[in-house]
Every structure is written in C-alpha cells, then in structure tokens.
N, C-alpha and C positions, 0 to 999 in steps of 0.2 A: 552563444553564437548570434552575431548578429543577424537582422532581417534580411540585410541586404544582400550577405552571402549562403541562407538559405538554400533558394533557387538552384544555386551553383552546386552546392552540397547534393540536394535531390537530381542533377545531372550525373556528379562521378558517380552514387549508388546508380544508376539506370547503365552506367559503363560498365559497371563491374559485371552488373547482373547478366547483361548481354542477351534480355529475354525482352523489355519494352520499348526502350531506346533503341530506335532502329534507323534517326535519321540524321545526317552528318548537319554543318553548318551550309546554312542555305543563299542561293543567288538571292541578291536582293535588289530588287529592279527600281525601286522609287528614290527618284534623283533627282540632281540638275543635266544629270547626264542619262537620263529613262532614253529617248527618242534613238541613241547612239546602237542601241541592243534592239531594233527592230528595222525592219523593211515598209516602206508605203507604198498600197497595193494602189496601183491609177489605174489599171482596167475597167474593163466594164462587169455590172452585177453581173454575176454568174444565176443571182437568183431573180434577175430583170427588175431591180427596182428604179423608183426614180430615186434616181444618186447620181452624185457625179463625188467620186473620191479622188482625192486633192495629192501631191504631193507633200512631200514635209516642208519645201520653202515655200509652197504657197499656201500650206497651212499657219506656219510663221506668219506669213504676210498678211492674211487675213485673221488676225489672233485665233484660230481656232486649236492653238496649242499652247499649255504650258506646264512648265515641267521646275520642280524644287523640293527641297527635302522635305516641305509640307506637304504634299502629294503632287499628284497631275494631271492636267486638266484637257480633256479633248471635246471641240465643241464640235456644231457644227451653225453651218451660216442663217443666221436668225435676222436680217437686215435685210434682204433681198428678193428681190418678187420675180423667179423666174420666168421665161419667156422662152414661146417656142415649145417644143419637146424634148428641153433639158431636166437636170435633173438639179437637188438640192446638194450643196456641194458639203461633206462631209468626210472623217476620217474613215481608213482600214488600215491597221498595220500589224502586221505579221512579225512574229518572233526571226530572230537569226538561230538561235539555237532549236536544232529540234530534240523529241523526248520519245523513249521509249517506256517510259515508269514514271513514278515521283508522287509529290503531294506538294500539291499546289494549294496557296494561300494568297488571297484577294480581299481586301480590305477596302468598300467602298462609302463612299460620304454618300454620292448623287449616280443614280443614273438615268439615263435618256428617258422621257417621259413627254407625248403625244400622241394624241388622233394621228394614224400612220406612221409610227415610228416605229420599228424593228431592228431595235439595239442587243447584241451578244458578246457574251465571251467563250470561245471555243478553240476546239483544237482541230487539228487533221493534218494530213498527211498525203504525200505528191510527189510524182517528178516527173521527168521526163518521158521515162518509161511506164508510171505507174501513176495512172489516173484517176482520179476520184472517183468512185470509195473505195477503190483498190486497199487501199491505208488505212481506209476509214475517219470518222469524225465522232466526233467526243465534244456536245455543247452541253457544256458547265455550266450555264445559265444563260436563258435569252426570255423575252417575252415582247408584248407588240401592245400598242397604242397605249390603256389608263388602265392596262391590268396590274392586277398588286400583288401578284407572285408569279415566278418564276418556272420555267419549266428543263429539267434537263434529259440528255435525248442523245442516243445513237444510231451512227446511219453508219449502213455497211452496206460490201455485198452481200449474194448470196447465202444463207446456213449462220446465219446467227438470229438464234430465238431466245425470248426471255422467259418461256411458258413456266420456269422453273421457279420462276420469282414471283414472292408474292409478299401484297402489302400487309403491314402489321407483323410480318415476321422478321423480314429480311430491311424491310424500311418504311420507314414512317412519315406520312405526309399526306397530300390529297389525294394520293392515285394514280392510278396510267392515264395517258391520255386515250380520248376516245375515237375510235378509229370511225371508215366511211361508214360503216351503218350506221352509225351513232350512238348504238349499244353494247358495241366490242372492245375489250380493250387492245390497245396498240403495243401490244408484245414482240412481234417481228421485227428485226431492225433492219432488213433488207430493202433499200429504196425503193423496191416495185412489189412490195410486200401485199398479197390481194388482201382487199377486204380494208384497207386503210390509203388514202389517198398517197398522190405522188410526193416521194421522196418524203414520207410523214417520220419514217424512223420508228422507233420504241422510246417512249417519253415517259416521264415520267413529275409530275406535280409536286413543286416545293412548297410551304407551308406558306398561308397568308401573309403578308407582310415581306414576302422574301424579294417585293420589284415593284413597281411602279410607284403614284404619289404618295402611299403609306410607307416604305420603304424610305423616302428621303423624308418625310416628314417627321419620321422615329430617329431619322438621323445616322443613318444606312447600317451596315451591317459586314460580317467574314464570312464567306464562302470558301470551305477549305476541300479538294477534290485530290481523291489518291487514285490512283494508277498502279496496280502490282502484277507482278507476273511469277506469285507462288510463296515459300514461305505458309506463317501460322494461319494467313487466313486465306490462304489459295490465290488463283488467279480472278481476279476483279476489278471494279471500277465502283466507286463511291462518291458521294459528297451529302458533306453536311451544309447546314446554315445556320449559322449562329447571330443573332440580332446585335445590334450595338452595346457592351459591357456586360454580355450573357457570352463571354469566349473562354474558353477553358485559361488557366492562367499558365500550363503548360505551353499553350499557343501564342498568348503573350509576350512570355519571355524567351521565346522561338526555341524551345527543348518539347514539339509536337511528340504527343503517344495518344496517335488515333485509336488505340485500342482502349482506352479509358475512357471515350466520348460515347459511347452508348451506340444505337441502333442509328446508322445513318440517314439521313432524308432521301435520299436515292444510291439504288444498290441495282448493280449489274453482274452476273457471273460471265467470267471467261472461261468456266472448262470446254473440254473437250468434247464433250454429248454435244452442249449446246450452241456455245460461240466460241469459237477455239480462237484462244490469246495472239494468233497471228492477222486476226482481221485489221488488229491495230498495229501502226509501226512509224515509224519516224516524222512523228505529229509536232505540228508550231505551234504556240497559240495564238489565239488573233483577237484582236476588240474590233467592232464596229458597230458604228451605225449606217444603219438603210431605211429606205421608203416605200410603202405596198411594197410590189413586187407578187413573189409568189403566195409566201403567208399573209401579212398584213395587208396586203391588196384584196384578199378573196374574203377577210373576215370584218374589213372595215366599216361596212354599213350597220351591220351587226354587231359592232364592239363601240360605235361613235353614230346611232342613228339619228340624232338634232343637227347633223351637219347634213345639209342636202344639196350634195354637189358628192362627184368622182373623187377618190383619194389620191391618182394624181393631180388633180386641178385645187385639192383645197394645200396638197403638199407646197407645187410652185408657187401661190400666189397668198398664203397666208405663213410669211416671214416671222413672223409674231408670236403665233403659235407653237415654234420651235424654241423659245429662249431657255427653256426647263429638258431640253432633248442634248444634255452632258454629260460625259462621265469624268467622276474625283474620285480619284484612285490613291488612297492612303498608303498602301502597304501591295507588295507583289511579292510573294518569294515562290523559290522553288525547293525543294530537299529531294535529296535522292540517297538510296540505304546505301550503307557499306558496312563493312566487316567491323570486329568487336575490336580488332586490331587500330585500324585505322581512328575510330570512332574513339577510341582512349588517346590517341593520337591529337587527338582535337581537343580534349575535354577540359584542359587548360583556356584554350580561345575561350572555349561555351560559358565557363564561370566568370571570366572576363564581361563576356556579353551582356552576359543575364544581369553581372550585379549591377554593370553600367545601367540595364536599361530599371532596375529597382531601384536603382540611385536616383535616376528621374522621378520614379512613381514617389519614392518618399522626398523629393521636396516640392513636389506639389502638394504631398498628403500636410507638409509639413505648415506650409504656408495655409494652408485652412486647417490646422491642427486646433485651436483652439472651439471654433466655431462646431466643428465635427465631434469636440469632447463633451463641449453643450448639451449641444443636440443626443448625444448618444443617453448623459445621463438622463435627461428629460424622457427617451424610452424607455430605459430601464427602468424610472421610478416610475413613470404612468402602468409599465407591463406589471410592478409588483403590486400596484393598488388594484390593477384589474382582477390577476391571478386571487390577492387575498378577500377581496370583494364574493368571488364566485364561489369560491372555498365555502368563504362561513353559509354564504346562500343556498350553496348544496348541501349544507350538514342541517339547516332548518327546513330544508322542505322535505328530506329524506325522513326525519323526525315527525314531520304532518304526515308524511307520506305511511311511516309506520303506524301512528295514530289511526287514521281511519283504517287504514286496511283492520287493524283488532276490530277497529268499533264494527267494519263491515264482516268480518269475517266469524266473531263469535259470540252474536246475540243469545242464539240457544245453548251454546257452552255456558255461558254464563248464567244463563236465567237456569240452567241444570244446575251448577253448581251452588248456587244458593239456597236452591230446594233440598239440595243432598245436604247444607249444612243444618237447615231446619230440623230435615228427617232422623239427623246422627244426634243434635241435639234430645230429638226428642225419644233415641232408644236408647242414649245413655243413660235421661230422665228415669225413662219406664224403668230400664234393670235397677237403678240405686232405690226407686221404690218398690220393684219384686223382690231385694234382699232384706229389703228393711233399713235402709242405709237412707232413706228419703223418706217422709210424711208424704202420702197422697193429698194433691189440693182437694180431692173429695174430702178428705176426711179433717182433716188442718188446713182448712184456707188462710194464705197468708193475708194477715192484717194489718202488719206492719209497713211505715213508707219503705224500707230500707228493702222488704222480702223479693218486691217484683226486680229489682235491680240487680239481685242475684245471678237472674236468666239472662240478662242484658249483655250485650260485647264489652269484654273489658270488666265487667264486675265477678262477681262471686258470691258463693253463700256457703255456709257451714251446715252440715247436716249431723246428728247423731244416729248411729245404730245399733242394735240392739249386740246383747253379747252373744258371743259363739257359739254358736249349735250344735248340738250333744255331739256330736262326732269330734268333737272339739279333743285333742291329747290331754290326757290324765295329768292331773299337777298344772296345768295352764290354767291361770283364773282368766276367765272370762271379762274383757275391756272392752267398753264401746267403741266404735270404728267411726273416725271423722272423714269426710269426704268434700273435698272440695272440688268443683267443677267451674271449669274458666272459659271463657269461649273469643279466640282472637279474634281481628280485626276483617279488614276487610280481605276478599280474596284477591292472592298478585298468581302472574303465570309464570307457567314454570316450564322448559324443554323437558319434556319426558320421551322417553322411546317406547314405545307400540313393544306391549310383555307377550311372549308368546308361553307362558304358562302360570298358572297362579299358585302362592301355596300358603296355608294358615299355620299358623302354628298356637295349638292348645296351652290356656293359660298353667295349666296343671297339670299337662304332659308333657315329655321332651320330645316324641314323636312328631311327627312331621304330616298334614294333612293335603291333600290336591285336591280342586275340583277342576271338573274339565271348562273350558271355553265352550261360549254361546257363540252360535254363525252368527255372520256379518250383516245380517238382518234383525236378529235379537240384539246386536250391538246398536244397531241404529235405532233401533226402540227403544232399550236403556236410556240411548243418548236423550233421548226428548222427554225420559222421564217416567217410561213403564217399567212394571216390577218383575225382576227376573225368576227365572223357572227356579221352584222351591228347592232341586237336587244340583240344582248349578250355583259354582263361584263366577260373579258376573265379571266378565272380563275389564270392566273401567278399572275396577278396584284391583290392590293387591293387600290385604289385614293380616299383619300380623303381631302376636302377644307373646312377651319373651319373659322367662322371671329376669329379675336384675335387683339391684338395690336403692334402686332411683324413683323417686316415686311424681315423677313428672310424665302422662302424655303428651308426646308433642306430633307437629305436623301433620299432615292431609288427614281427615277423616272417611271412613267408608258408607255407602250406602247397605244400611240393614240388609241383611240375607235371612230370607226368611225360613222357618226351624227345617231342619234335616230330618231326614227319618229317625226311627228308633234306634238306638245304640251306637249312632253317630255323634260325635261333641260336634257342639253348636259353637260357632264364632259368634258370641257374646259379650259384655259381660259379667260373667258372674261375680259380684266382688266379696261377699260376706263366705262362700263357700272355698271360694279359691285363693284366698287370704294365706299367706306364708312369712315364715320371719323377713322381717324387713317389710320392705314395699316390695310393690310390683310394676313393672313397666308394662306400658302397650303403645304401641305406634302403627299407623297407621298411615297409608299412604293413596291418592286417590289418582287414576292413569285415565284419563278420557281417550276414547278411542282414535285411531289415526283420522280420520276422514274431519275430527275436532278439535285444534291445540290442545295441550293437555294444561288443566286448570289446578294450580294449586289451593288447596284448601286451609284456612286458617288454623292458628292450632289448638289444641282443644288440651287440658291439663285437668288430671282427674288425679286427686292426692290421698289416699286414707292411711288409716293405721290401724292395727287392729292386733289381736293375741293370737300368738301362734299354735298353729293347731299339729 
C-alpha cells in the first residue's frame, strides 16, 4: 500500500468501527473568500477599550485586511497618531454561522503582540431577546500586552461552578487564574462571581509558549477547542494546544480523534450538578483586537512598567509600537459529529482529502529527499558508535566494579582460607606419619634438593610404608603402601549455598555420621580462624570419605576436627588401617559461612596402594 493512501485507509477502519471517528468533513474558512463567512462589528467596546473597530471596506481601505489560500491576515492601524479621545482603529468580526457543539481548529502563524493590546478568539452567544451571558461565552484563547501564554475562560450567568475540576487530573497546564484575593482560585464562571473581580469568569492557564512574542517567534502554533453535549465523554468544553509541527497527524490530514490526544490543556464540565449544558447556546466566533479597556487597562502598569505614561495615551500616540499587534491565520475549520451512517457516507471524500493533502507532504518530503537521506544515515551511524562505545564501557567498568567489590569484600575469607589450606596440609602430613606411610622430619630429615619441593604447590613426593598390620587377612602378603600427596594452586571462588546440616561419612564404614551445627556466633569465630568445639562438625565444612576405585582426592579441603570422644570414628585419615582392595576415595569440600562468600579450596590428591586386608 502506498504512503499516500495510508491516511485514507486509517479513516474507512475509524468508519467502520463507529467508536473514534466521530467527526464529519469540516467548514473550512481560510480563503480568498474568508471575510464573505463573517460580519464586522463597528460599535463600540462593550468592554470600553480604546478602539475604534472599522468596517470591512474601510478595513480594505486601509490594508488592515487580507485574505488568500496562504492564510489571513487582520491588522490593525500601526501609522497613526490618534488625537483627541479616539480610539486605535482595528478589526472585530463575528461569525454568520452560529454553533451549538463542534471542534474547532485554529492554526496561527502571528498574533497580536503589545504593551496594551488585548487580542482574542472567542465565542458567545445573543440576540434580541437574550442578552449576554444569557448564552454565555466560551474564550478559546485570549491574552494582553507581552505575555507568552494564553488564557482560556468561561463567563456565564448564574450556577455554573468549576469546583469539580481540577488541575493534573482533568487538564494540564499552568492553572486557574487567580481570583480577587489573590490567593483563590477563579472556579466560578458566573460574571459577578464573589471573591474574583468583575466579569473575571473561571479561566484557566495555557502552557508557556501558547501567546505572545515566544509564540510567534517559535512560529505559532494549533489550538483545537471541542464543544459536546454528551456521548463517551459527557457534556464539556476542552482545548488543547499543540506548538508548531508537535500536531497530531490525525489533525493534519483533518480525520481529528480528540480522544487519542491525551489530557487536554483546559477542561470544563457541563453536567448537571455543576454547569448545566444550557448556560451555552447559539455562540459565533469572533477574533479581535482591543486596547486597555477593562482588562488590559487595569494590569498595564504592572505587565509594561518602563512605559510611564497612561495606556490609553501610550495606545493613541505610539503608532509604532503596534506593527507586531496582527493575527495570520493558517488554517480555521470547524467538524461537527454525525451518525455512523452518514460519516461512511463521506468516507470516500475524506480519502480523497487526505491523500491529496499526503500528496503535498510527500513532494515536499521529496524534493529534500536526498539531503534528509544524508542526514538520516549520518544519525544512525553516529547513534550506533555511541550505543557500541557505551556498551563495551559498561562491560569494563562492571568488571572493575566486580574486582574491587571481592578485593573489598573478602580479605578475611581469604586470609582464612589459606590458613585452612596450611592447617589440612598439615593433618594429612601428621596422619601419613601416625600410619607409617611418611618418615617423620624429626627422625629422617630431608637432605635432598628435590625433598622440600615435595610439600611445595604443584610438586609431590613419594613415600613408603610399612607392611600391613597383623589384622591384615590370612594369605595376603603383606606390600608396602605408596603415597603420594599433591597440593593445587591457588585458591578461585566458588557460589556455594549456606548447608543447613553436615554429614561424614566413615572411611570403613557404610554408615552414615551427623554432627550438629555451631551458632552463628561460633560460626563467626571459625570464620577468622578459631578452633571449633571438640564434639561439633564445624559448620564451614561439609568432609566426606567414600570407598570407590579411584585413588585420586580432589576438591575443597576441610579444617581438622579435632578427636571425638570414645567410641566415636574420628573424620581422619587413617590410611594404612583403612586400606581395602583397590584405592580409596576421599573428598572433601569446604562451605564458608553466609555472612562470607564461600571460598573454594585447591585440590589436594592423595594416592596409595597397599595389600588387601
């Protein structure tokens, strides 16, 4: 499928579904023909500003009007130094069509921006019979002099409160405005509402950036304001603001689903508790610009205080200061919902629309397609040297990082487990010379270079011993028993789990031996190297001796336990008595307590042979 019919595909699913698509093809007011779909208001300010509002031919006349499929342009008179108690002569124009619902969409380039300028876009509602705020009013955005966001704001009669609304949940932005104390906020929309000055309304703060000289200097932005009267998300009033090229692409290619745009910037309820959906009715919209008057008159000292002079006297007599005080207006539309019916009914036009208006995005995209393809790989290769840069830098410092942590973590595991391998060396010594399997150095001191390199890591020595003792089976001749004793390298760690019971097993029994566990106080004294209670298996260790046919010890060695009482077998070992056809295995394994990694022990290989008894 191609790109450009996309769009148009994602419209007939939203028809079908008849659950997010909710709004038809919309008026589209920006033209050569804009000015023909409004009324100009030449009265006088209702809110007593200095203004003097112009008709549309004498807005022609004085260029303060233009209008084309680029946008439209409404000024006001920036050449002229009033006199008298006139006013600056600028636009108002009021819709023809009024509205009771919809979602309106405003796209602006520039708007009005001065010391005393109080430029808006809003709505309300009038007639003959029914006088403001009978109808109510609904400003969609307005703000005054060099402020750089927006504020939007309901004025009503009587019984409509916003107490039920609140920021962070229902909308996001700077806040209510602040009413006459100064520390209330302005929730009531009622024009004589106590507690917040005359006709102040319930306002509510749009996000930085959303109006004055940051606003055109970003290069303006969409304001999009819905209006409903029930349905999924009840009766309310909303508007977002979306900055320039941050618009949903829904919005874009005018197939709006305000329900996919997140938490709006300003949110009003219309139920029935609080402001019942009839305070508003048959509303126009209007743009204008005014000077002081009510608002901007009473905050001008205080929002422009290097000017020292009156805000109407700096209005009429400084022409100059107004050339930045315009609105360019990109884009107007209006939508209004209809049935699933009708809305399939159209779906044909909308794909029409949409691709047309894709079909512009891609030959713009097209004509810098090559520069944009550049540029793109130039990111992707810079992002993959960064990504693989950090990579390997995380895997060398994790590496240090492990490093010290042992080196901090187990100096006295270590300096214990070296001792434990002295201590095992040297009771295996002892027993090969209580069997006879070893020369006592008292009694045979080695003389030889070769003899001390025996005891050394990595070396070995051969020992003879004596023949088998009278217990020895009848018809066995008695053969000297060679033994050799090997002692691995250095000690590596090893995960062990914390043994909740020990058990030995006797080299010449098949039986099965237990001693109980030392408290976690005698374990901590093991750990650093004191010697355990003579009728306890010390819990670091776990010793056991198996017969087999293998005549290799390997792995972890234990720390000596020292003799058991009477008529208990001793975990030793004894090699010349316990001697059986073939060899014999023993292994051993050594468990440092939890509170101390657990240390593996080099391996230790003890070999003999001997006549079977």
């Amino acid at each position: 499928m191609a790109m450009s019919t996309f769009p148009g595909f994602l419209v007939l699913i939203a028809v079908s579904s008849g659950q997010v698509m909710r709004y038809g093809k919309p008026e589209q007011y920006v033209g050569p023909d804009f000015f023909q779909y409004w009324n100009f208001y030449t009265g006088p300010d209702p809110t007593h500003g200095t203004v003097d509002f112009v008709s549309e031919w004498e807005g022609w006349k004085n260029k303060l009007l233009d209008a084309s499929e680029a946008g439209v342009l409404m000024r006001v008179d920036n050449t002229t130094v009033v006199g008298g108690q006139g006013g600056r002569k600028a636009v108002r124009i009021e819709s023809k069509n009024s509205y009771n619902g919809g979602l309106f969409v405003v796209t602006l380039e520039n708007v009005p921006t001065a010391c005393g300028a109080w430029p808006a876009f809003w709505m309300f509602g009038d007639d003959a019979q029914h006088a403001w705020p009978r109808w109510g009013e609904y400003d969609i955005l307005e703000s005054i002099h060099m402020t750089n966001y927006a504020t939007t704001t309901l004025h009503t009669r009587r019984s409509c409160d916003q107490r039920d609304v609140n920021l962070g949940i229902d909308f996001v932005g700077q806040g209510w405005a602040t009413g006459s104390l100064g520390t209330n906020k302005a929730k009531n929309c009622w024009v004589k509402a106590p507690q917040e000055f005359s006709n102040q309304g319930c306002g509510q703060k749009l996000p930085d950036g959303s109006f004055g000289p940051e606003f055109n200097k970003n290069g303006g932005g969409t304001f999009v304001a819905e209006w409903t009267h029930g349905g999924r998300n009840g009766k309310i009033m909303r508007t977002w603001f979306f900055p320039k090229g941050k618009e949903p692409i829904d919005l874009v290619v005018r197939s709006p689903q305000p329900d996919l745009w997140g938490t709006p910037n300003s949110f009003f309820t219309l139920n029935e508790r609080w402001c019942s959906a009839d305070h508003f009715k048959n509303m126009r919209m209007v743009f204008d610009t005014t000077f002081c008057g009510d608002y901007a008159g009473s905050t001008f000292q205080a929002s422009c205080p290097w000017l020292k002079q009156s805000c109407e006297d700096y209005v009429r007599n400084s022409p100059g200061a107004f050339s930045n005080a315009f609105w360019n207006i990109k884009r107007l539309d209006v939508y209004q919902k209809i049935d699933a019916a009708v809305l399939a009914a159209q779906a044909p036009q909308f794909v029409a629309d949409t691709d047309a208006a894709m079909a512009k995005a891609d030959e713009r995209a097209t004509n810098n397609g090559p520069v944009l393809a550049f540029f793109f790989l130039a990111l992707l290769s810079t992002s993959s040297g960064v990504l693989y840069y950090y990579y390997h830098r995380n895997q060398t410092v994790k590496a240090k990082v492990d490093e010290l942590a042992v080196a901090a973590k187990l100096p006295e595991a270590y300096n214990f487990t070296m001792n434990s391998i002295e201590r095992a060396k040297n009771s295996v010594k002892a027993t090969l010379q209580r069997q006879g399997c070893m020369e006592s150095e008292n009694e045979s001191p080695m003389s030889s270079p070769t003899s001390r390199m025996g005891l050394r890591r990595g070396g070995s020595r051969e020992f003879k011993g004596p023949a088998s003792p009278a217990g020895s089976r009848a018809g066995t001749a008695a053969a000297p028993m060679t033994a050799t004793l090997s002692m691995g390298h250095q000690p590596s760690l090893r995960s062990t789990p914390q043994l909740a019971s020990i058990q030995g097993r006797s080299p010449t029994a098949s039986r099965v031996q237990s001693g109980s566990l030392p408290s976690s106080a005698q374990s901590a004294s093991m750990a650093r190297g004191a010697q355990p209670d003579a009728h306890q298996v010390p819990q670091p260790y776990i010793f056991s001796m198996m017969r087999g046919t293998s005549g290799n010890l390997s792995g972890p060695l234990p720390q000596p336990v020292s003799p058991q009482p009477t008529g208990m077998r001793q975990n030793s070992l004894p090699m010349a008595h316990q001697a059986s056809s073939g060899s014999q295995r023993m292994q051993a394994m050594a468990v440092v307590p939890a509170q101390i990694a657990p240390i593996h022990l080099p391996p230790v290989t003890v070999t003999y042979s001997g006549p079977r008894q």
